[in-house]
N, C-alpha and C positions, 0 to 999 in steps of 0.2 A: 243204198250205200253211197256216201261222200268218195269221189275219188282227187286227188288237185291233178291239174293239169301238168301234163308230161315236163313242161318246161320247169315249172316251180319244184318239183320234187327233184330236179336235177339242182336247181340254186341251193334248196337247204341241205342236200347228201353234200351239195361242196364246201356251206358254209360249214358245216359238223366236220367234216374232214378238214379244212383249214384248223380249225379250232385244236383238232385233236393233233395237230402235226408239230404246231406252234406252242402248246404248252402241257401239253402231255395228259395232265387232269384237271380241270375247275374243280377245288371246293366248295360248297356253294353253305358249307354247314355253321352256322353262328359259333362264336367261342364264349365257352360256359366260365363262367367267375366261380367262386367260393370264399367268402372272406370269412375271419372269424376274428372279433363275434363281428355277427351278421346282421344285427337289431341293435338298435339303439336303446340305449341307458343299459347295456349288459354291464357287470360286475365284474370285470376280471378275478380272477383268483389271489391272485398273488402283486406282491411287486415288481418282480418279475419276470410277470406271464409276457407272454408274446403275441405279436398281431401275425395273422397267417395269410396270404393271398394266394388262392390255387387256381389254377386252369388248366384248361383238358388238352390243349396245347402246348407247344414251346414257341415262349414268345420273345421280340424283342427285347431285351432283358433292360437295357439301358433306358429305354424309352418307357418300360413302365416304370423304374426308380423314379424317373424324371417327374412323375405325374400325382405321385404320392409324397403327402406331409399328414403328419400326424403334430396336434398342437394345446394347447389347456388356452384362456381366457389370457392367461399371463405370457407365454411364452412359447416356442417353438418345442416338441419334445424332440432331441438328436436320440437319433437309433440305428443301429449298426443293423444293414441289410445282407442278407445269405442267404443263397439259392440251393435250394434241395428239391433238381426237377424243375417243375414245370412249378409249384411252390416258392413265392417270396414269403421269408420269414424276417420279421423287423420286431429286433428285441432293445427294450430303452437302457438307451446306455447311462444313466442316473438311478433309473428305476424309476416307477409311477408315484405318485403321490397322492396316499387314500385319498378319498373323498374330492379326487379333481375331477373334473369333467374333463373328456380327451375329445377332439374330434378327429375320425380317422376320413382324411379328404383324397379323391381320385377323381381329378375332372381333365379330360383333353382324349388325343387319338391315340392309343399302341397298333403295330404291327403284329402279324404271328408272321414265323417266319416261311409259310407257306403261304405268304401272301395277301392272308385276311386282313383288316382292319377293324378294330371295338373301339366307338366312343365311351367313354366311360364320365358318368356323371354320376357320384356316388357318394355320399355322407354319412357317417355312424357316429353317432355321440356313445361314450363308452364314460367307467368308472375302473378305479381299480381297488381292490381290497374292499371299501365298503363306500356309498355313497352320502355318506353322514351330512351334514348341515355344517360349513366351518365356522370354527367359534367368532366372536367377537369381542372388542372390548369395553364392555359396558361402561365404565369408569373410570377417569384417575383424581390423583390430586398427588399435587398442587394442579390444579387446572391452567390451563393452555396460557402464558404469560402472566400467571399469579405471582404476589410479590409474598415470601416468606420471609421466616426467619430463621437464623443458621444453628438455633439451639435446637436438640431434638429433630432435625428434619430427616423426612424420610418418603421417599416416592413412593406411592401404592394403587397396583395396578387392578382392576376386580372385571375378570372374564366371563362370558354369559356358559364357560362347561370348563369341563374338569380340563388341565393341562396337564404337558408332559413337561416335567422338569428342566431337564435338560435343555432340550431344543429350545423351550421358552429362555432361561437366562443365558443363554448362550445367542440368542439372536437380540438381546437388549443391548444396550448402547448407552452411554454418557457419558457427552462431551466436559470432562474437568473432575468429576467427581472421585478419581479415583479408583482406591482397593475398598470392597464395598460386601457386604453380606446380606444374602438374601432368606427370607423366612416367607412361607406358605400356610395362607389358612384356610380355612373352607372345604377341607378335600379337593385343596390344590386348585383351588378357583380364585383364590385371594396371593397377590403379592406383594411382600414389602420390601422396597429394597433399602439397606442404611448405611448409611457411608461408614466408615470404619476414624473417621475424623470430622471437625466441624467444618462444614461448606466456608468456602471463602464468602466473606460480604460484596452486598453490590456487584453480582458476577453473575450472569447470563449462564445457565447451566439449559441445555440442549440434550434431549433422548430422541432413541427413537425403538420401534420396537417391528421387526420386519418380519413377513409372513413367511419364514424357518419356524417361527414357532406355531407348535403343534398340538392338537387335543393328543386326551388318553389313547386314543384311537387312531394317530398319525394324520389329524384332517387338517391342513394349515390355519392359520389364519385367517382371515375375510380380507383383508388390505393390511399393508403397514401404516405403521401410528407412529406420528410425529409432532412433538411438542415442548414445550418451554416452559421454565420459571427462573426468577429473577430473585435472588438473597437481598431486596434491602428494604426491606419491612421496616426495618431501624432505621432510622436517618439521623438520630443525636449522636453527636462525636465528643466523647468522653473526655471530659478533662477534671486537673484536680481541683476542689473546690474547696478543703482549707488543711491548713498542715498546725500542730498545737501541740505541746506536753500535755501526756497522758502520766498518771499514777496507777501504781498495783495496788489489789487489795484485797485479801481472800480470792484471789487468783484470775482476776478482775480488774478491767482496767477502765480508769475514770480520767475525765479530762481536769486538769487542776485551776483552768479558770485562766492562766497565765498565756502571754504571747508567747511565740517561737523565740523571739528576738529577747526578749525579757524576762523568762520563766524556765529556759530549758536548763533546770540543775540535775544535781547529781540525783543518780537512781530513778531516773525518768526513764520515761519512754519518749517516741518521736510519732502521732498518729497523723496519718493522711489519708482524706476522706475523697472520694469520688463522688461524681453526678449521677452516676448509674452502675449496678452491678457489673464485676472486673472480672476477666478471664484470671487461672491460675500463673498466667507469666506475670501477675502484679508483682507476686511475692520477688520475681526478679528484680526489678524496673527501680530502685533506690539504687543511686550512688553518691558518695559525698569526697569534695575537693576541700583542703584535703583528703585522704582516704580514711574510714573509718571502720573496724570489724563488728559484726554484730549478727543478729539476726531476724529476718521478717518475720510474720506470723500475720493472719486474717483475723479481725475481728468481726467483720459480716464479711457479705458479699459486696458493700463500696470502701469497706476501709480496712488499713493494715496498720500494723505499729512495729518501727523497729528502735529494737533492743541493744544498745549499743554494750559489746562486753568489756567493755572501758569506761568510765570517767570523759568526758570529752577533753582538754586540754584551754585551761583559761587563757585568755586573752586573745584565743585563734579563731579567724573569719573563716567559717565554716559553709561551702555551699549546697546543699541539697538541691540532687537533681533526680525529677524522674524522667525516665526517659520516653520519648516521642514515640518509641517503637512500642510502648506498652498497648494492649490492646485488652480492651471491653470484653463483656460475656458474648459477644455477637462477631468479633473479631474483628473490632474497628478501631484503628490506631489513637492515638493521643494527633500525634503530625510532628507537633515541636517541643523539646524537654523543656519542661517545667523546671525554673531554677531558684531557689529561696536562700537567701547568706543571711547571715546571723553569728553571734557572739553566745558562745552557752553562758550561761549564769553561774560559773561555778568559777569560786577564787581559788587562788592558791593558800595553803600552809604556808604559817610566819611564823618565825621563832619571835612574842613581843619582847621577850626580855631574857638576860641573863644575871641571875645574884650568885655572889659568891657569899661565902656565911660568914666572912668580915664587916661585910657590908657594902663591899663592890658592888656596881651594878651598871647592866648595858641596857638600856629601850631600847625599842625597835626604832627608833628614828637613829639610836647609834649603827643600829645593825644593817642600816642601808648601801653606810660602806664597804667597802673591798675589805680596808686594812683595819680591823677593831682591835683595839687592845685592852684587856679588863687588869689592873693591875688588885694584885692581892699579894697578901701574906702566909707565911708557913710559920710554923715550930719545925725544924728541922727534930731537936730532941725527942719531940711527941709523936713521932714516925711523920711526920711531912705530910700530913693531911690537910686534902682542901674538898670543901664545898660546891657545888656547883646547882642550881636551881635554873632549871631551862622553864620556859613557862610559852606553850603552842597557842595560836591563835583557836585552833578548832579540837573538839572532843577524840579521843582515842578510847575503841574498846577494849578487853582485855589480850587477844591476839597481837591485834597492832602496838598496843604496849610494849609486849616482850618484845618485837622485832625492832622497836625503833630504840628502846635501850641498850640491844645487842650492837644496833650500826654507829652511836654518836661514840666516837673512841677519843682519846689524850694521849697525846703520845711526848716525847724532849724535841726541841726545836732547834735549840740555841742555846747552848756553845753543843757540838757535834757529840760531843765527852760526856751529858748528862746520863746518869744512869736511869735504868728502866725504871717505870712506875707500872701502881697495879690498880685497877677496880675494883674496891674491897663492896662497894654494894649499889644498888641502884632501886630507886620506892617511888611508886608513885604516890603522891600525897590527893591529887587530884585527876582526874581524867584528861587533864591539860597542863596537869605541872607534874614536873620528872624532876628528883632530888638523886644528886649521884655522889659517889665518895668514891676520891682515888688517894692512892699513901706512899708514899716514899718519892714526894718530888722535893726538890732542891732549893730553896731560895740563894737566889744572888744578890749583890752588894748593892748600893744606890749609884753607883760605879756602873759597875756590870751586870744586868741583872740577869734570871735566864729565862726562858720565852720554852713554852708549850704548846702548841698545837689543839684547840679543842675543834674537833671537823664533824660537822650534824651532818650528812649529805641528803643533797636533793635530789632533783628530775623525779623521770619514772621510776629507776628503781632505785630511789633516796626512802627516808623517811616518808611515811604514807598514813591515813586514817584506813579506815576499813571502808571506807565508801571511793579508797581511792585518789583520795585527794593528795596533792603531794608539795613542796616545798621547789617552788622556782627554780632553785636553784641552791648550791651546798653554801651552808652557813661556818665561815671560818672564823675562827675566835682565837687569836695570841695571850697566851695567861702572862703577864710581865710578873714574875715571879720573884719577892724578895723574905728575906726571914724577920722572923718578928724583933730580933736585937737589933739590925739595923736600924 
């Protein structure tokens, strides 16, 4: 049998006695961990489920926080830590995002508070909800800096799995385009998106589309997708290229062959033709100095024709303008109005002639003066009947007849004292000659005679044909008026 020597078994009863005086008890026993989950690639349950850390002691509380992050590929996960025991429980303050990979990390020294010390060097790759595959975006177009056009455009997006609605158009983005509608096809693998109006021209539109968006399944996206296209596919800048009277015809309009300057008459049209097919603000973009009422109308897609609902007015320097701001099917301006002046082709109404049924008579080179005077005669005894034969430069139809016989009126002039006359009838013999009878006017002496009033009136609302045409100005006529005895 081993015995030590008297002296050593007195050294080690005093080192055990130091020992036990000075700290009462050595633990000498390891501290047990529990994490959960425990293995790596586990599935959490839920969104949010919880990471659990337990030990068989009570430990420094702060210094194991300290030691622990939990993280995805992209970002840090923040989670609200609470002690239940001897138990760290870390629930994510967002919640998990299926199909992320999480790593839950613990590396450095804790304390227990009896003293011990655990290194801790620990790694778990976890999932939460399910570990799917995150989608990607196989496709777009307009492709990355493509130059389009702004007719029909529409972004469209083609995913390699089914998306969530939501999330996806709500994590899109573009820069310019607007209030915009989106359509899905493919069982929600295909996206179109369409502007709700047409892209400006020449104009850098920018998306982007950021990994918020999620499969059916809530798995994000792979990376955000970022790209560009360009509106000017079109590069011709629209201007007009001839302006010309048009004719109707079975409801159809034909060019009549004539200049602006030299052919624009009565019951025309005004066409202007474009270089290239015209957005619908064409039909605005006519104006004319002076101003003129009417209205546009398309005949294609490069030309319009306006309709003026007047007569235009002879002898007046007419400007057509269109305007700069007009813009193309692509929405590309004109720059600078377009301005064309011209004389319409349309005369005035002329009275050539006046006969009285004596044989008086005025031309029109009389009638150029202010003061015309046609002298004739009466029969006072034969009721004071006189003739009058007006004879118009241009055609009158049946309508304009009756109205231009109702305005030419005779009234006493001179001496104040003449008694009233009457218009016993008025015929047209011709489509340009008006025969009238009035009765009961007065001849006066060679002396004195007396003076009549015959007044055609003019302007616009004078005497007119039926296409509008109208007399300069009012035509006044003094009847020098004496009896057939004088």
């Amino acid at each position: 049998m081993f015995h030590l020597p008297a002296y050593r078994k007195l050294f080690l009863a005093f080192i055990v006695f130091s020992l036990f005086m000075s700290c009462g008890f050595i633990n000498l026993r390891p501290i047990e961990v529990i994490i959960i989950p425990g293995v790596s690639n586990t599935v959490l349950e839920n969104a949010d489920s919880t990471i659990t850390i337990s030990f068989n002691t009570e430990m420094n509380k702060k210094e194991i926080e300290k030691l622990i992050t939990v993280s995805s590929e992209a970002e840090l996960a923040e989670c609200d830590n609470l002690w239940n025991g001897n138990t760290l429980i870390l629930t994510p303050r967002k919640g998990w995002t299926a199909g992320t990979r999480y790593l839950i990390s613990i590396s450095g020294f804790a304390r227990s508070i009896d003293g011990r010390e655990l290194r801790f060097e620990k790694y778990i790759y976890f999932y939460a909800v399910n570990k799917s595959m995150p989608p990607l975006v196989d496709w777009y177009s307009p492709l990355d800096g493509e130059s389009i056009s702004v007719n029909n455009s529409k972004l469209e997006i083609h995913f390699s799995q089914f998306m969530d609605r939501l999330s996806t158009e709500t994590s899109l983005s573009i820069d310019g385009m607007g209030d915009r509608n989106y359509e899905w096809l493919n069982d929600d693998k295909v996206l179109l998106i369409i502007p709700n109006k047409a892209l400006s021209p020449w104009t850098i539109y920018r998306w982007s589309l950021t990994s918020q968006a999620k499969n059916k399944d809530g798995v994000p996206l792979a990376q955000k997708i970022t790209a560009s296209f360009i509106t000017d596919f079109d590069r011709i800048m629209p201007k007009v290229e001839n302006v010309y009277p048009v004719i109707q015809s079975n409801g159809k309009w034909f060019a009549t062959g004539g200049s602006l300057e030299e052919g624009f008459g009565p019951s025309l049209g005004l066409a202007v033709d474009f270089n290239k097919p015209m957005g619908d603000t064409v039909l605005r973009s006519l104006r004319f100095e002076p101003s003129l009422l009417g209205k546009t109308e398309k005949l294609s897609d490069k030309s319009i024709v306006f309709i003026p609902n007047l007569p235009l007015e002879p002898e007046i320097v007419y400007t057509l303008i269109v305007s700069g701001e007009t813009k193309d099917a692509e929405g590309l301006k004109i720059g600078e109005d377009y301005r064309r002046s011209f004389i319409a082709d349309i005369p005035f109404m002329k009275v050539l002639g006046i006969n009285a049924a004596d044989g008086a008579s005025l031309d029109f080179c009389d009638l150029e003066n202010d003061n015309n005077t046609l002298q004739i005669s009466v029969s006072e005894p034969h009721g004071g009947i006189v003739f009058i034969s007006i004879n118009f430069s241009l055609m009158l139809n049946k309508e304009s007849k009756q109205k231009t016989a109702l305005a030419i009126s005779l009234s006493p002039f001179f001496p104040i004292n003449l008694d009233p006359i009457a218009l016993r009838s008025a015929a047209w013999v011709s489509d340009d000659r008006l025969i009238m009878e009035w009765e009961r006017l007065q001849g006066g002496s060679a002396a004195e005679p007396n003076f009549y009033k015959l007044l055609i009136p003019g302007g616009r609302g004078g005497v007119a044909n039926q296409d509008g045409l109208f007399l300069k100005k009012d035509v006044c006529i003094f009847l020098e008026v004496k009896n057939d005895e004088t």
